[in-house]
C-alpha positions as CSV (number, residue, x, y, z in Angstrom):
1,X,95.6,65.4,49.3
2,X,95.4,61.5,48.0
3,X,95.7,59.1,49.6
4,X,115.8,52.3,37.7
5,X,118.6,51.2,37.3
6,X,121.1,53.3,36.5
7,X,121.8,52.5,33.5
8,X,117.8,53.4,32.3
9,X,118.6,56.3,34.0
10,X,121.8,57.4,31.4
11,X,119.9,56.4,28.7
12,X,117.1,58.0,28.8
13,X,118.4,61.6,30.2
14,X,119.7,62.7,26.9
15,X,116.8,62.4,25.1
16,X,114.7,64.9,26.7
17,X,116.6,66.8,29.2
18,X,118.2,68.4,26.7
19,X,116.2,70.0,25.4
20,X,114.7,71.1,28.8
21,X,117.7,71.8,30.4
22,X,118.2,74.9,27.8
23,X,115.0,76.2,28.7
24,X,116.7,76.4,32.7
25,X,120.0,78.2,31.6
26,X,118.2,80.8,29.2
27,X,114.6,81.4,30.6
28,X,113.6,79.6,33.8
29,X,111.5,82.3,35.4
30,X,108.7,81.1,32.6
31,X,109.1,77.8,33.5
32,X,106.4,75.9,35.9
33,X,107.7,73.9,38.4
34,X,105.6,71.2,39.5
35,X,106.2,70.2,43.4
36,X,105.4,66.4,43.9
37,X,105.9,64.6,47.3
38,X,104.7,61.1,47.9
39,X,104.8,59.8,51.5
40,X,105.7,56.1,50.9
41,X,104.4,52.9,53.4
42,X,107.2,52.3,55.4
43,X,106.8,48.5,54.3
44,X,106.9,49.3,50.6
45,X,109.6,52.2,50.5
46,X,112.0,50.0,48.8
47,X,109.4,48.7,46.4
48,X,108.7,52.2,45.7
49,X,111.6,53.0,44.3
50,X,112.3,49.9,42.4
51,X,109.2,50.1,40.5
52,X,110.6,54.2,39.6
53,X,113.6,52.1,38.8
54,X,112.1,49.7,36.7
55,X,111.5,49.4,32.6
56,X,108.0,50.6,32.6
57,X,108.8,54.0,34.8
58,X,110.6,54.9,31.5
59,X,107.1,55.5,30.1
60,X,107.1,58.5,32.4
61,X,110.3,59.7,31.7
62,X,109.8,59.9,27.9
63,X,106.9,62.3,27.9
64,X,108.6,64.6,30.6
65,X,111.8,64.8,32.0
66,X,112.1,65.3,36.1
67,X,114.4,68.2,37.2
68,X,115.1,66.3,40.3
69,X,114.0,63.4,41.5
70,X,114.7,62.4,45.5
71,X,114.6,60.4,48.7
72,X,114.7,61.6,52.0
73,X,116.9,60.3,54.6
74,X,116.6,62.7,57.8
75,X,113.7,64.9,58.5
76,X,110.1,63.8,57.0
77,X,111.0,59.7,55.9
78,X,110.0,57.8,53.8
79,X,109.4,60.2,51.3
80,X,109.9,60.3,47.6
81,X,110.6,64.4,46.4
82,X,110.0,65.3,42.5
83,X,110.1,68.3,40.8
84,X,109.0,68.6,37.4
85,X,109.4,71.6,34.8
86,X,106.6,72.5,32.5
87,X,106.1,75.6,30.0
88,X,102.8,76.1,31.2
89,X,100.1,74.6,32.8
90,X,98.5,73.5,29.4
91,X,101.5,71.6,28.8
92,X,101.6,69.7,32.1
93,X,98.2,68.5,31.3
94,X,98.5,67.4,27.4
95,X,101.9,65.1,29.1
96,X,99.6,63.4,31.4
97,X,96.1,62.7,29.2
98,X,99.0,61.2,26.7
99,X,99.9,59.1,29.9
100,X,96.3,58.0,30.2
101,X,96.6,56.3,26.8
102,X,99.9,54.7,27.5
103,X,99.0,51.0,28.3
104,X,102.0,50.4,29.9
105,X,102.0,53.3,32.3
106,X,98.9,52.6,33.2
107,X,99.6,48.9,34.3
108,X,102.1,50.3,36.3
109,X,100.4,53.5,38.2
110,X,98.0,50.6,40.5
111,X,101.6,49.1,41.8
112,X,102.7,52.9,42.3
113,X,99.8,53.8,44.5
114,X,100.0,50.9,46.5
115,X,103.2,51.5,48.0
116,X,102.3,55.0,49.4
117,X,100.0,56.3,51.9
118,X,99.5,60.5,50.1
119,X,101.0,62.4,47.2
120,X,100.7,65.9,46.9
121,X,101.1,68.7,44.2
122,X,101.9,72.1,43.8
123,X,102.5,74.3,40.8
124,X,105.1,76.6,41.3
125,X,107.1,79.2,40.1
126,X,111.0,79.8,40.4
127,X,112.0,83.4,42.9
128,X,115.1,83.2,40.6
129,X,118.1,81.4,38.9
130,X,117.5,77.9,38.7
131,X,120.9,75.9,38.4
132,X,120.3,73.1,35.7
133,X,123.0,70.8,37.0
134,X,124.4,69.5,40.4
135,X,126.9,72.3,41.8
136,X,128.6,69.4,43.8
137,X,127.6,66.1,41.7
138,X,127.8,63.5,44.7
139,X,127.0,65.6,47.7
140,X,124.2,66.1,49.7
141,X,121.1,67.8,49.0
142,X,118.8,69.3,51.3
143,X,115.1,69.8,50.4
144,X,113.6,73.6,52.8
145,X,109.7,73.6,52.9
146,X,108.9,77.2,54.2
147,X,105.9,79.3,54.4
148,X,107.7,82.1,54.3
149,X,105.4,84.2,56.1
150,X,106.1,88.0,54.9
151,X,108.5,86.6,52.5
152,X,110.9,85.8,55.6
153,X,112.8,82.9,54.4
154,X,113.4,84.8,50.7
155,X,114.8,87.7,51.8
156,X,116.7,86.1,54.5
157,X,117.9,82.4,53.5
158,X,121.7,82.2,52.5
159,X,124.7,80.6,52.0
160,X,127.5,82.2,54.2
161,X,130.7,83.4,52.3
162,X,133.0,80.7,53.6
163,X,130.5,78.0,52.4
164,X,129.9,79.4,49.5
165,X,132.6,76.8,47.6
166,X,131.0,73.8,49.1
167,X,127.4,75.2,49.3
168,X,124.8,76.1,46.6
169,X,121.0,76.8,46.5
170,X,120.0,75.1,43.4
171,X,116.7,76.7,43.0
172,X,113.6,78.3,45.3
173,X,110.0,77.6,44.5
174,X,107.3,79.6,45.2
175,X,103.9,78.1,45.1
176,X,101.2,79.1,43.0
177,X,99.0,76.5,43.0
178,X,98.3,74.5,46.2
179,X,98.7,75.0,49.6
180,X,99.7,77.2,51.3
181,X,100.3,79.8,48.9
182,X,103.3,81.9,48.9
183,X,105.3,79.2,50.4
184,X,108.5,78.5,49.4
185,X,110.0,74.7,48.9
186,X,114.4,75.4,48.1
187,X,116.9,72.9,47.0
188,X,120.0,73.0,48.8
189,X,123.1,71.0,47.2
190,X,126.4,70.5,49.4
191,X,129.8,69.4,49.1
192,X,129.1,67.0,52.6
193,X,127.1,66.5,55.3
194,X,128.8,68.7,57.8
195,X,128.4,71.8,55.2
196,X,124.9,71.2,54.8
197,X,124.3,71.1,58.3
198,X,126.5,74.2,59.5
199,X,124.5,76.3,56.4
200,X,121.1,75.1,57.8
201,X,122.7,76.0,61.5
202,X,123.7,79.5,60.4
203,X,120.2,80.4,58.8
204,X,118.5,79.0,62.5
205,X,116.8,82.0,62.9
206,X,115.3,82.5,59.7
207,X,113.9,78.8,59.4
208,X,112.3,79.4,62.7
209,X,111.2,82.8,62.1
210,X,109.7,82.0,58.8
211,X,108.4,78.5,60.1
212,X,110.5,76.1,58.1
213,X,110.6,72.4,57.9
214,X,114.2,71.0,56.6
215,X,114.9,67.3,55.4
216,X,118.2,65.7,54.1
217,X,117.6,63.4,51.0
218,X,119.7,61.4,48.2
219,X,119.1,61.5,44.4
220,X,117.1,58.3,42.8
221,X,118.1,56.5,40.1
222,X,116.0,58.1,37.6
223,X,117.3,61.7,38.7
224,X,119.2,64.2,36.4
225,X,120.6,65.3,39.6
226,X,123.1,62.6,41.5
């Protein structure tokens, strides 16, 4: 473990998500998700995220578009939350040695580091569907880190029927690569804040049982999800 505007935002979705986002709808089980999690200085948060919302972050998002990019608000602060697809792990690699030739992404990764205290990574894969597009664009979301012990939280993690209008799990990923193993890291997207919290509620005994940790976050400005 080591220790945008908007408007950038719209512009530069198109150009590769796209593309990617095809890949979600028609074969996402072959996809790689990588798990990123940077635990931000509680002094430099807010520089954090407007240096991810500055011009030279778009250097990042042009060789690889994020599935989801997030902040946390309730549970572990101070966090920044990023997943980001990959066809393989070859392919994850090629996007960041081209990163380690791009001048102005490497001005910028020195300010980066300075505003947080760890990152860490895991490659993962999906357990099923991933949804390639906010269910409830403006709502909550709801980041589950399980370790799923016996493959607890899978089998037993759901949305009650009555929610099920203003409550979606967006994807769960299982990792591969990292640690612990076999743990499970969901996205949960909600309509509001009291949906979110009466789902989590009803699945009580699971997240104990399978010794979960749950956190409330908002999209960034450089996320596909808002």
């Amino acid at each position: 473990m080591l220790t945008t505007g908007r408007k950038l935002s719209r512009c530069l979705q198109p150009l590769r998500l796209s593309k990617v986002l095809t890949k979600f709808s028609s074969n996402s089980n072959n996809l790689l998700y990588e798990v990123r999690i940077y635990q931000c200085l509680p002094s430099a948060f807010k520089e954090f995220l407007q240096l991810t919302a500055s011009k030279a972050f778009s250097e990042r998002l042009l060789a690889s578009a994020p599935y989801g990019s997030w902040r946390t608000e309730i549970g572990a602060l101070n966090q920044i939350f990023h997943i980001w697809p990959y066809s393989s792990v070859s392919e994850r690699s090629k996007v960041r040695e081209s990163l380690t030739k791009n001048d102005k992404w490497m001005a910028l990764v020195p300010k980066l580091a300075a505003t947080w205290d760890w990152q860490t990574s895991h490659m993962c894969e999906s357990t099923g569907k991933v949804c390639d597009e906010s269910q409830f664009a403006g709502g909550m979301y709801y980041y589950i880190f399980s370790k799923n012990a016996g493959n607890k939280f899978v089998e037993g993690f759901s949305v009650p029927e009555e929610f099920q209008k203003d409550a979606a799990v967006l994807g769960q990923f299982k990792v591969v690569l990292g640690d612990p193993v076999g743990a499970i890291y969901t996205v949960l997207n909600c309509r509001d804040l009291d949906t979110g919290y009466e789902v989590l509620t009803r699945n009580t005994k699971v997240l104990e049982d399978s010794k979960s940790k749950t956190s409330l976050m908002y999209p960034v400005s450089i996320s596909p999800m808002q």
